[in-house]
C-alpha positions in Angstrom: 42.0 90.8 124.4 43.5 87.5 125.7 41.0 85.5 123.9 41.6 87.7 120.4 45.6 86.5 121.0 44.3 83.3 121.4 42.5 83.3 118.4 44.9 84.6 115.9 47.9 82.8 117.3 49.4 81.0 114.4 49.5 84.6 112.4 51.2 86.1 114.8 53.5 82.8 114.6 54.2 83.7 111.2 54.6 87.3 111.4 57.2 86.5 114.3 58.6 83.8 111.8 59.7 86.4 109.2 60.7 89.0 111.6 63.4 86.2 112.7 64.3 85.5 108.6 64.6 89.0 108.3 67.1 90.0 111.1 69.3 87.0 109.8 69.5 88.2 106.5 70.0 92.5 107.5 74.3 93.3 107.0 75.3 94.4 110.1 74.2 90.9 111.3 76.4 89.2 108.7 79.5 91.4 109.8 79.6 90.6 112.9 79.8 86.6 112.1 82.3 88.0 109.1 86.2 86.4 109.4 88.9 88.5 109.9 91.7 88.7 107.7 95.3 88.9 109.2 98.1 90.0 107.7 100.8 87.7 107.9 103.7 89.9 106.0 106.8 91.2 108.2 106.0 94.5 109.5 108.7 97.2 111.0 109.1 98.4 114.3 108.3 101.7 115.1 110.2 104.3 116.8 107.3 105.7 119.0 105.6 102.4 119.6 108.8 100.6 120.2 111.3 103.2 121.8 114.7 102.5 122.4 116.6 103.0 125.9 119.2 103.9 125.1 120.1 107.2 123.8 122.6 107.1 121.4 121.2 104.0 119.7 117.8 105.7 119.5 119.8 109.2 117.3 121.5 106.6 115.5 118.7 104.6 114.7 116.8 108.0 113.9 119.7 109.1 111.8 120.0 106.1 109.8 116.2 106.1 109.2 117.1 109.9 108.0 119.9 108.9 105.6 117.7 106.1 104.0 114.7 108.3 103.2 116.6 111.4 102.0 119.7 110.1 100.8 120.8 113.2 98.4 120.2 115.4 101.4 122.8 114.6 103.0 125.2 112.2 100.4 123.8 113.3 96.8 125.5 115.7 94.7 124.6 118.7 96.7 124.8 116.6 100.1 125.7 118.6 103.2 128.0 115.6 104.7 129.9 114.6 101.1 128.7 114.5 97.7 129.2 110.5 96.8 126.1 109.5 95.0 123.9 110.6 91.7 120.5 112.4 93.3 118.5 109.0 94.5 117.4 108.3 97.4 118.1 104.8 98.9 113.9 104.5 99.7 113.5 104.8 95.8 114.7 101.3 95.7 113.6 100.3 99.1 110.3 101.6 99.8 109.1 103.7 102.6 112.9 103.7 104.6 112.8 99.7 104.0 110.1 99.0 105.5 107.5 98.2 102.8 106.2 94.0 102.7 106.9 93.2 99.2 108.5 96.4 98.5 112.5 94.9 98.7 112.5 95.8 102.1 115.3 95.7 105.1 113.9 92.9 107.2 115.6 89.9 106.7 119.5 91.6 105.8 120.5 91.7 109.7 119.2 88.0 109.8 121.2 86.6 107.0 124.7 88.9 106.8 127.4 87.9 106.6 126.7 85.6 103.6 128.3 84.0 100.8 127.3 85.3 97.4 128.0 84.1 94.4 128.3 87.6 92.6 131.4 88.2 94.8 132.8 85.1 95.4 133.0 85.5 98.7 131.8 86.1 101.9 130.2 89.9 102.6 129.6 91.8 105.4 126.2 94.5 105.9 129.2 97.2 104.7 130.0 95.5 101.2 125.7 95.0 101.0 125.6 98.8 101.9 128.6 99.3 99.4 127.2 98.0 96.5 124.0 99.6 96.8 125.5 103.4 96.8 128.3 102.0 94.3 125.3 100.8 91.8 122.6 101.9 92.7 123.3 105.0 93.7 126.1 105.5 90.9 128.4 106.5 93.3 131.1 105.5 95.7 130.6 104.2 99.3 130.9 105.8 102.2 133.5 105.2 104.8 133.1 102.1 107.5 133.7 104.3 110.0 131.8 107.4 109.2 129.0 108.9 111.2 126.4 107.2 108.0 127.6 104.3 108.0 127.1 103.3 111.3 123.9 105.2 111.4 122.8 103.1 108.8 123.7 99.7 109.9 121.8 101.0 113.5 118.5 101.5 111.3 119.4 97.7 110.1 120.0 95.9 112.8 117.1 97.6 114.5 114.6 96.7 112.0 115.8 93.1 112.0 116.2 92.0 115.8 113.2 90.5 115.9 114.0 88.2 113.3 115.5 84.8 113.7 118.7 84.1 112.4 119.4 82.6 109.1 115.1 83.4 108.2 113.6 84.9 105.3 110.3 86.8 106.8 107.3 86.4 104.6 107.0 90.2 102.6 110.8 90.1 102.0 112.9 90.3 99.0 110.7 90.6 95.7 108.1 88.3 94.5 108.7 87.8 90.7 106.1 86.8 88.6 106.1 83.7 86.7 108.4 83.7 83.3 106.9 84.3 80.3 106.5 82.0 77.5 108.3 84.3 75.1 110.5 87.0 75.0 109.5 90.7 77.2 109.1 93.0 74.4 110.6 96.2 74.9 107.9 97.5 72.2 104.8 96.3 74.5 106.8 97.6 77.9 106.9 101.4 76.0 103.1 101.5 75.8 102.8 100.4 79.3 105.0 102.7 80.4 103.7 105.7 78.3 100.1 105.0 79.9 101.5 104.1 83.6 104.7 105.4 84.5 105.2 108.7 82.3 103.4 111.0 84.6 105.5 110.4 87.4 109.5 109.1 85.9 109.0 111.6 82.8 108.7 111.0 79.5 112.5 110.1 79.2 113.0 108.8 81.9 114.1 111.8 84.0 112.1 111.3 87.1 110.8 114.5 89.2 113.0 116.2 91.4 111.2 117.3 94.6 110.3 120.7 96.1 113.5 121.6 97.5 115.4 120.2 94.2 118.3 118.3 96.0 116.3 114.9 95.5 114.1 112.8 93.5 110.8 112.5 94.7 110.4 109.9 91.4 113.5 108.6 90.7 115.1 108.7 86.7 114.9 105.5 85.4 117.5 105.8 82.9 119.9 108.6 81.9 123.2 109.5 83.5 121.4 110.2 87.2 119.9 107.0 87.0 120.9 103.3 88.1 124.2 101.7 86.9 124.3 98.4 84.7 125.4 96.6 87.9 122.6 97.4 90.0 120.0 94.8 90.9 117.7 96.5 89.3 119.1 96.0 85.7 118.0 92.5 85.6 114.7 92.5 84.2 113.2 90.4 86.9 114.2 92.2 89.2 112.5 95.3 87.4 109.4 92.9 86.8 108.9 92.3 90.8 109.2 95.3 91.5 107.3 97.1 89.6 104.6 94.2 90.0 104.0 94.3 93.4 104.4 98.4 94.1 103.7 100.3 91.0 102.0 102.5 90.1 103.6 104.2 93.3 100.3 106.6 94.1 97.6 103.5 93.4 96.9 101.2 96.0 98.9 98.3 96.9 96.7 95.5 98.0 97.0 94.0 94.5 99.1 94.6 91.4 97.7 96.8 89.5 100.0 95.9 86.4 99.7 92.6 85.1 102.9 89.9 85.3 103.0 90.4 81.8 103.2 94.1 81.5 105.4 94.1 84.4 108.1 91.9 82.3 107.5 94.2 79.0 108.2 97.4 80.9 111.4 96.0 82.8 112.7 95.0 79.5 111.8 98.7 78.0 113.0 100.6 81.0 116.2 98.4 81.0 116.4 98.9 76.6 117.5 102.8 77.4 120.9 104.5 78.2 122.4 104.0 81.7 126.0 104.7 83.4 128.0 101.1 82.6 129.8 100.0 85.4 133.2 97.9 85.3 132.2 94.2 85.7 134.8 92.1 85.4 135.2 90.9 89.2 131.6 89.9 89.3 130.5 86.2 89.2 134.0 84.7 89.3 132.3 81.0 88.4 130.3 82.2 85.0 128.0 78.7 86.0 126.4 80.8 88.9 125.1 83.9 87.0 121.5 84.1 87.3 119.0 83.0 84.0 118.4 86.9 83.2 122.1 88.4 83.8 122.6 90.2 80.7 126.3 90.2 80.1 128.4 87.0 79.1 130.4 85.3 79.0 128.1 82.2 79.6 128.1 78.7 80.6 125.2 77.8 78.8 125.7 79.1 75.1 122.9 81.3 74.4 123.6 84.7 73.7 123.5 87.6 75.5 119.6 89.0 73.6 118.2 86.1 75.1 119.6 85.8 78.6 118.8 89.5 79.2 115.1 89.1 77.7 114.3 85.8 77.5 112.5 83.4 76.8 114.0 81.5 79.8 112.8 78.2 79.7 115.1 76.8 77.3 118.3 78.0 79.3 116.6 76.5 82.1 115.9 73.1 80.6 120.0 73.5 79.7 120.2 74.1 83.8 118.4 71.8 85.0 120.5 68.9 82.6 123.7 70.1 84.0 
């Protein structure tokens, strides 16, 4: 036997040979030498992973999580504590309780309040931020500094945020807008793209879709009278663009947009085309120089007219800007 080994040594070379080539080459091999991705987007606490002490912070927290996700519940026009807002929920604009990267979430406001802002004028606290969201978002009035929600909802805040450095913007904050067009967002094109993306969920008006127990929107109306104001954030279209760029359509995945930049500005500019509540905004942006490139009412600093500041294109007022 030894002598047959001997013998027939270099095929048994080769057969070892492409044993070798073919383990290299077999998929389980290559994933174990694969590189791992991380994830370098802020990411929320969690209640059960992250408990807190003490008690009453902890029901606070919990509470203020509560009054985030199911706003109406508890503050809508059916609400069980007061009836100061129009049916949304404060997640329809900040996704999953605030706590979605890229999906205008909660992490950096504890950080970076009190602030300056040039809307204002002024200085403003977490309360005015909170304010303004139930007083234009939400279509309604604000509730009370001292209440019960309030301070259940600046607990949910703070908590979120006390991990992050003061004065810092955490990667996965805020929107991420997509770069300006070279013409105009067409209202027109933003109909078809919402017709084929957003209709089956927001209604074909713009209704939205009230959820099981019909005291909230499970998909919010994106114009009508239960709808956003004209001095919510959302009303400038790039706002809308973002937005809907980096988390809609709601049910489809959201490890890339699934609309593209340019759909995402045509159906801001459609979605904000429709009817709305108006809101009184004379006290906003006190120095007209500071209004942002897409704020859709004048008066203006700039001279261009109102058609092209809400829709653009931007790049000439920006060229104008940058001059001045």
């Amino acid at each position: 036997m030894w002598q047959q080994i001997r013998s027939n040594w270099i095929l048994i070379l080769i057969v070892l040979l492409v044993l070798a080539l073919a383990w290299n080459s077999m998929p389980a091999h290559q994933h174990s030498t694969a590189t791992v991705e991380t994830d370098s987007n802020w990411h929320a606490p969690s209640i059960f992973l992250n408990p807190i002490a003490n008690k009453a912070e902890r029901e606070a927290v919990v509470y203020g999580r509560e009054l985030i996700a199911n706003t109406a519940q508890y503050l809508g026009p059916r609400g069980t504590v007061a009836q100061i807002s129009n049916g949304m929920n404060c997640q329809n604009c900040h996704l999953d309780a605030g706590t979605r990267p890229l999906g205008n979430n909660f992490s950096a406001v504890y950080a970076n309040y009190p602030k300056y802002r040039d809307r204002s004028g002024g200085y403003e606290s977490i309360y005015k931020r909170v304010s303004d969201c139930f007083e234009r978002s939400l279509n309604g009035s604000a509730p009370d500094s001292n209440s019960r929600e309030y301070r259940a909802i600046y607990a949910y805040i703070r908590w979120l945020g006390q991990r992050v450095p003061q004065g810092t913007q955490p990667q996965g904050s805020g929107l991420h807008k997509p770069a300006y067009l070279n013409r105009a967002a067409d209202p027109k094109a933003g109909q078809l793209v919402y017709t084929s993306l957003c209709a089956s969920c927001h209604g074909a008006n713009g209704e939205g879709q009230t959820s099981t127990q019909n005291q909230s929107y499970q998909y919010p109306p994106l114009w009508g009278a239960h709808s956003y104001n004209t001095g919510a954030g959302l009303y400038r279209i790039s706002n809308f663009a973002a937005f809907v760029w980096q988390n809609m359509p709601y049910t489809d995945t959201k490890s890339h947009p699934v609309l593209s930049a340019t759909e995402a500005w045509d159906v801001a500019a459609f979605v904000n085309s429709q009817p709305r509540p108006q809101k009184d905004l004379s006290g906003d942006w006190p120095d007209i120089r500071k209004k942002p490139v897409d704020y859709p009412f004048g008066p203006y600093a700039d001279g261009f007219s109102e058609q092209q500041h809400k829709y653009g294109p931007y790049q000439p007022l920006l060229l104008v800007r940058e001059k001045n």
